[in-house]
C-alpha positions in Angstrom: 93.4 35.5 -19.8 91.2 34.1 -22.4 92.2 33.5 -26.2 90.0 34.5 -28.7 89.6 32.5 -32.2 89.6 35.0 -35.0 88.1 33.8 -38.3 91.9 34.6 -39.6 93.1 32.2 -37.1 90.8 29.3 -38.4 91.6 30.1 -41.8 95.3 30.0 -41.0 94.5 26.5 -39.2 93.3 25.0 -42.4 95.7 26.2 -44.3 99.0 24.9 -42.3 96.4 21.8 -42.2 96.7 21.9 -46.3 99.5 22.5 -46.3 101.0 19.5 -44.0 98.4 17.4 -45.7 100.1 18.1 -49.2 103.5 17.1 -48.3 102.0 13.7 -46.8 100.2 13.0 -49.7 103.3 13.8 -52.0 105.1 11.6 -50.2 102.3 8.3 -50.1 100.8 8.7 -53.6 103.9 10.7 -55.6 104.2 8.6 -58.6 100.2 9.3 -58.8 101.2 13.4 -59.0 103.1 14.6 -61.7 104.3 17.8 -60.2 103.9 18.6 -56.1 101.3 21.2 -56.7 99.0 18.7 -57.6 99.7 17.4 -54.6 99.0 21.0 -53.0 95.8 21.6 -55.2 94.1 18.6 -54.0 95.2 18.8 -50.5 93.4 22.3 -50.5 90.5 20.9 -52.1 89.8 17.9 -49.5 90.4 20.5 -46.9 88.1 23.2 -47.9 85.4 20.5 -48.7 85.7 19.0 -45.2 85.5 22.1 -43.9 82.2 22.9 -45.9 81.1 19.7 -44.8 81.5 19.7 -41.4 80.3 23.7 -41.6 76.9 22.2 -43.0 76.6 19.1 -40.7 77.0 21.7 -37.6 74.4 24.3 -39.5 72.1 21.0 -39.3 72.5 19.3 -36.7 72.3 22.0 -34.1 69.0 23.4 -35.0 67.8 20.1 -35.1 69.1 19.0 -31.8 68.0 22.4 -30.4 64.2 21.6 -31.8 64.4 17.9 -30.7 65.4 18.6 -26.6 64.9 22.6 -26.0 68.2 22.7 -25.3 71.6 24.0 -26.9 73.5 20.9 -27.9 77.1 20.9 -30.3 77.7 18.4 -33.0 79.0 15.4 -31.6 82.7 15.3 -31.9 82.2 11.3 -33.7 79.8 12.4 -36.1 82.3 15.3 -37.1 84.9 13.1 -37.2 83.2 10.4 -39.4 82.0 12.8 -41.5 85.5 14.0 -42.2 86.9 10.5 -42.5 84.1 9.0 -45.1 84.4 12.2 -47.3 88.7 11.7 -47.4 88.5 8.0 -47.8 86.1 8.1 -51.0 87.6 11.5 -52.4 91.1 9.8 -51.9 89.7 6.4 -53.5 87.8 8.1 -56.3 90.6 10.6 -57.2 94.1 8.6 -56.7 92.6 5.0 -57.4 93.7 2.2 -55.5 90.4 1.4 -53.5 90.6 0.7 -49.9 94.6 1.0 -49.6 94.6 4.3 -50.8 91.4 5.2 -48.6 93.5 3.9 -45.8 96.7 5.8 -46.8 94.3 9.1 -47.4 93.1 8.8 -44.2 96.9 8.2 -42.8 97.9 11.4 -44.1 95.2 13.2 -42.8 95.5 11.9 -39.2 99.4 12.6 -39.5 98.7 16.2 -41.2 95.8 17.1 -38.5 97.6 15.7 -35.4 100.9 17.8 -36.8 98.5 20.7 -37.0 97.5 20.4 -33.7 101.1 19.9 -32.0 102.0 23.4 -34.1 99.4 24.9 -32.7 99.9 23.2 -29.1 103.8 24.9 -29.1 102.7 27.9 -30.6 100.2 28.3 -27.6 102.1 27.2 -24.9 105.4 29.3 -25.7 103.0 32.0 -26.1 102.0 31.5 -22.5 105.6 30.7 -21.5 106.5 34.0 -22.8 103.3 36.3 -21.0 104.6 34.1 -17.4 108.7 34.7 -17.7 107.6 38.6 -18.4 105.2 39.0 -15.4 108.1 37.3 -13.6 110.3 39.6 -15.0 108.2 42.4 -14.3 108.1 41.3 -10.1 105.2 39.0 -10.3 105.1 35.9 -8.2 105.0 33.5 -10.8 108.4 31.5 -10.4 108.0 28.6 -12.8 105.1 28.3 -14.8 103.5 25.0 -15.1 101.1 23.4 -17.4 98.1 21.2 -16.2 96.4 18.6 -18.0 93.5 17.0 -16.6 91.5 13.6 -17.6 89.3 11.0 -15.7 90.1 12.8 -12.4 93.9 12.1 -12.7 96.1 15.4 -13.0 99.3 15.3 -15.0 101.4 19.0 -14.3 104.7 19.5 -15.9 107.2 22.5 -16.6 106.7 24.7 -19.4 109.7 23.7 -21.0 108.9 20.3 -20.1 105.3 20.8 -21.9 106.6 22.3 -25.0 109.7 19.2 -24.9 106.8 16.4 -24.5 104.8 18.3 -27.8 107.8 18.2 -30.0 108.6 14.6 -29.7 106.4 13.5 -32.6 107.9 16.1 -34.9 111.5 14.7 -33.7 110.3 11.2 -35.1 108.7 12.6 -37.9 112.1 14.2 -39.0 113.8 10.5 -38.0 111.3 9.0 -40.4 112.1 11.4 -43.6 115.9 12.0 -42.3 115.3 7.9 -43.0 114.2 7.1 -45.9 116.2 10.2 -47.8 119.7 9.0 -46.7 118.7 5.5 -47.7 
């Protein structure tokens, strides 16, 4: 079974993104916001222009790389990546001050907020494939307990389901520690 991206799920994606970027750069730069939709506002701002950005780089690079070798080539992940790191640093820099501290705090929030993105989605897929397994089991299948494979540089790590979905909440469990933290200080 494949999954498909909708355009509603990428646009979902960088919203939760936004959205998890505003409350991390609330929380470093708040006595730069007076309110916490400012914080919101230009979370959703440096989102969307990363995403038009990186929509652009791709829309150029591709055809270019396709001209250069014949062949069909994707936008290097580091490019993409630098891209999106250059254009937060300076917009963070130029818009909350601060100079390279804040450029480093920007970019801070945005790894936290992406790599929070990315665990939501992570859960959301796996229960999601948790689910479809414990129903054909349910329904007499012979799938007894579902596992989940990761594989890199030819070593092969398989764990539970459960197990899976427990390893992918762990950074939300510090995160939580962290603000539980500093809010009963």
């Amino acid at each position: 079974m494949l999954l498909e991206c909708k355009p509603a799920a990428i646009q979902g994606t960088h919203l939760l993104l936004a959205g998890l970027l505003s409350l991390t750069v609330w929380r470093l730069f708040r006595p730069r916001f007076e309110r916490g939709a400012q914080a919101v506002a230009f979370s959703v701002f440096t989102v969307a222009h990363a995403v038009f950005l990186t929509t652009a780089l791709r829309c150029l690079y591709v055809p270019a790389a396709y001209a250069g070798s014949g062949k069909a080539a994707a936008t290097p992940s580091l490019l993409v990546y630098g891209t999106i790191a250059t254009y937060t640093s300076i917009a963070v820099s130029r818009a909350l001050g601060g100079g390279l501290k804040a450029a480093a705090k920007g970019l801070l929030a945005l790894f936290w907020a992406a790599s929070e993105t990315g665990l939501l989605l992570g859960i959301a897929i796996g229960a999601y494939f948790f689910w479809r397994a414990r129903t054909q089991v349910s329904e007499g299948s012979s799938i007894e307990n579902p596992t989940v494979s990761f594989e890199a540089n030819g070593t092969t790590l398989e764990l539970g389901a459960l197990g899976a979905l427990g390893t992918l909440l762990l950074p939300f469990l510090v995160h939580a520690g962290i603000e539980a933290y500093y809010r009963l200080r």
